[in-house]
N, C-alpha and C positions, 0 to 999 in steps of 0.2 A: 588207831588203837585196836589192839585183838586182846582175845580172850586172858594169852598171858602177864598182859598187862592188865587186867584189873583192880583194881582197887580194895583191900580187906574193907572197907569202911562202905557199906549197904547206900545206897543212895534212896531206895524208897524204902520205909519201914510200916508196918501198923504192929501195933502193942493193945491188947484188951481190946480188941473193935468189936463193939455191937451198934448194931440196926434193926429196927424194927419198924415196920407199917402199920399206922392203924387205922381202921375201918369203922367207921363209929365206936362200939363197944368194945368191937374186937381187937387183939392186938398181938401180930405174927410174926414170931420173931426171925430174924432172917441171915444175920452172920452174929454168932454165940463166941465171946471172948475167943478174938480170934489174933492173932500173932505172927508177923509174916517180915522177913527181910529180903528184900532184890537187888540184885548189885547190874552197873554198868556191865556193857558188854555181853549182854546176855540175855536170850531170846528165855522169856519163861513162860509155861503156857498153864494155864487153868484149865482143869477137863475135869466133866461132873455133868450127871442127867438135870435134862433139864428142869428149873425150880433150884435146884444144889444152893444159889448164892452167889453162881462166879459171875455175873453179870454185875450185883450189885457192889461185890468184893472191888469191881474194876472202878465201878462210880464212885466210892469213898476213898479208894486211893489216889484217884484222880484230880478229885477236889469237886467231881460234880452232885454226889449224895455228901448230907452230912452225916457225922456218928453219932449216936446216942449214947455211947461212952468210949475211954480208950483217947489213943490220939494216933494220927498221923500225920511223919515227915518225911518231905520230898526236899532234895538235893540239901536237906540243914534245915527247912522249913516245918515251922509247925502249922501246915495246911488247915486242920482240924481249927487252930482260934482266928484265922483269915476272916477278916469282914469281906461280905461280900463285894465289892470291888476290889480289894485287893487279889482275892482269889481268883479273880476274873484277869487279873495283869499277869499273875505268876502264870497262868496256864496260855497265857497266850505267848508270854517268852520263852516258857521252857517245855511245854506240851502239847503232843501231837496226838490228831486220833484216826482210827482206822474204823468204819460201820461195817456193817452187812448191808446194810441200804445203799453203800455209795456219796450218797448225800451230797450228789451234782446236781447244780443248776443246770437246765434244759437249754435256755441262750446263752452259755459261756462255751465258748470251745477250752478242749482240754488245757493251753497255757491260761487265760484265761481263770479258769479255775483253780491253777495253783498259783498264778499271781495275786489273788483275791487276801487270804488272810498275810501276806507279807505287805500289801500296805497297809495296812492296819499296825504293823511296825514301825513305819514312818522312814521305811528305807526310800534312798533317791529310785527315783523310776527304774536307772539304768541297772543300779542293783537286782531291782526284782524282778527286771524280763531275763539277766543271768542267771539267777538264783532258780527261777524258773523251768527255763531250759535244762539248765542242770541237772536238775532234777528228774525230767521228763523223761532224758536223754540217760540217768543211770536208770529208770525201769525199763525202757524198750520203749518209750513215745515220742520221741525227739518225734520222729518223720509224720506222726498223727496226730499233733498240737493244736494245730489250726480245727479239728474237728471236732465236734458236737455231740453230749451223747447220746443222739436218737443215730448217729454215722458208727459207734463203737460197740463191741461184743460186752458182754457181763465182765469177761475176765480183763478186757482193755479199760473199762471203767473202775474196776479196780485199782489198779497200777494207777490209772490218773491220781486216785485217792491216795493212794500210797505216797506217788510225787508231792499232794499239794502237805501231806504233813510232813514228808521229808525235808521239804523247802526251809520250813523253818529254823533247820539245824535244830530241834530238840532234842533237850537229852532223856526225856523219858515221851515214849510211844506207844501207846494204848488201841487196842486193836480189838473188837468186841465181833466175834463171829465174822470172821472176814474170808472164810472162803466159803460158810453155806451157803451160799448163794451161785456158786461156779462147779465147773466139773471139775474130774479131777484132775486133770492137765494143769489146769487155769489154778486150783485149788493149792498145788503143787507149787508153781511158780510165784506165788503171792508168799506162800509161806517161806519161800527160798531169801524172797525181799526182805522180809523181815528178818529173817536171820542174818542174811547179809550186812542190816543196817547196823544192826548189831554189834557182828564182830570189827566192822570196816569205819564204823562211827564211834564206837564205844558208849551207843546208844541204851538205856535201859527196856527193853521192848518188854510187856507185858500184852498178852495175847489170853483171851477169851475163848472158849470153843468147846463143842460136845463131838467135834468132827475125827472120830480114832484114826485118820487117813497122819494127823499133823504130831501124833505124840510120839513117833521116833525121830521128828526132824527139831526139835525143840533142846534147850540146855537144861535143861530144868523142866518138870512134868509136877504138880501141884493136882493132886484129886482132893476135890470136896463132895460134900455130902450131905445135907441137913447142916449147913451153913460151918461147916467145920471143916479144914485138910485133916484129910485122914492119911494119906502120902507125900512126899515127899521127893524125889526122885529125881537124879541127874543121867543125863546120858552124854554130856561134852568129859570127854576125858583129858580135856585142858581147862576145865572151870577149877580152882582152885575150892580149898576144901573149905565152904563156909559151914556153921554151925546150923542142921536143920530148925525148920518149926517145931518147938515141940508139944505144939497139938496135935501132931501125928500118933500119939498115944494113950490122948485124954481119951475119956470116954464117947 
């Protein structure tokens, strides 16, 4: 699937989201009726100083923060009234995610690490050392699988991360600051992944990031601000024309 083939119908939506933390008395509000559609096939990125909200924007669309008001749906779901196991099944069938930490175990060599949440699928063995591989082998790790990552660079532990949520063939991939952490070579090529997944999977990638190195290579540029998008912004000139947020012009 590529760009031109997308789909008019939004596969993740929020409508009205709000979130707030509270601290005994205190109580901070953090995304203010906020309204957002993402469609398949398209790398969208979040950028905003940090504290903005787009950290926690990704948690509630994901299913891992709840909303305080508003609702949201992933692929036709309404994530938002999911008891918590169920919400815990949806995201493991259909969601992938990408850290800044990596979030490798230190004894797993890199296949290893992406065979890890695919038996949790309850795929046969032979499926998930394929699936696996596959995967390793579309970032550039086939030949460094067997290795460990105290044996790998920052940017090679990346890509392992990249493979083990690829593996699962999800259709929406969530990706929270995934190249602070690399230079820019390494920073470069991650973001190349995710886009790639995108247009070559017809993947929904939603991406996090304060890194101004990644908002030209992106479909989609989403700036927030004191928990609101203030823009809106495409730079694929094969994304078809969807209807912006239009909190782009509230107050």
């Amino acid at each position: 699937m590529n760009a031109s083939a997308m789909s008019p119908i939004p596969s993740l939506t929020a409508h009205g989201v709000a979130r707030a933390f509270v601290s005994g008395r205190i109580r901070t509000n953090i995304l203010h009726d906020l309204s957002i559609d993402l469609y398949a096939g398209e790398l969208t990125l979040i950028s905003g100083p940090s504290g903005c909200g787009k950290s926690t924007l990704l948690a509630v669309l994901s299913g891992l923060q709840r909303i305080d008001a508003g609702r949201v749906t992933a692929l036709g779901n309404r994530i938002d009234e999911m008891g918590q196991r169920e919400l815990e099944r949806f995201r493991l069938l259909h969601t992938g995610f990408v850290f800044q930490g990596f979030n490798l175990f230190p004894a797993l060599s890199a296949l290893e690490q992406v065979e890890l949440p695919l038996h949790y699928l309850g795929l046969p063995a032979k499926d998930v050392r394929e699936r696996a591989l596959r995967a390793l082998e579309e970032v550039g790790m086939g030949a460094r699988s067997r290795l460990r990552p105290t044996e790998l660079s920052g940017g090679e532990k990346q890509r392992v991360a990249v493979a083990r949520a690829m593996a699962k063939e999800p259709e929406l991939l969530f990706a929270d600051e995934p190249t602070s952490a690399l230079d820019a070579a390494n920073g470069q090529m991650v973001i190349d992944m995710l886009h790639r997944i995108a247009r070559t999977h017809g993947t929904t990638v939603l991406c996090v990031s304060h890194d101004p190195r990644l908002l030209g290579h992106a479909d989609r540029v989403l700036s927030m601000e004191d928990g609101r998008i203030l823009s809106d912004r495409r730079n694929s000139p094969l994304a078809p024309s969807h209807s912006v947020n239009q909190q782009a012009s509230s107050p």
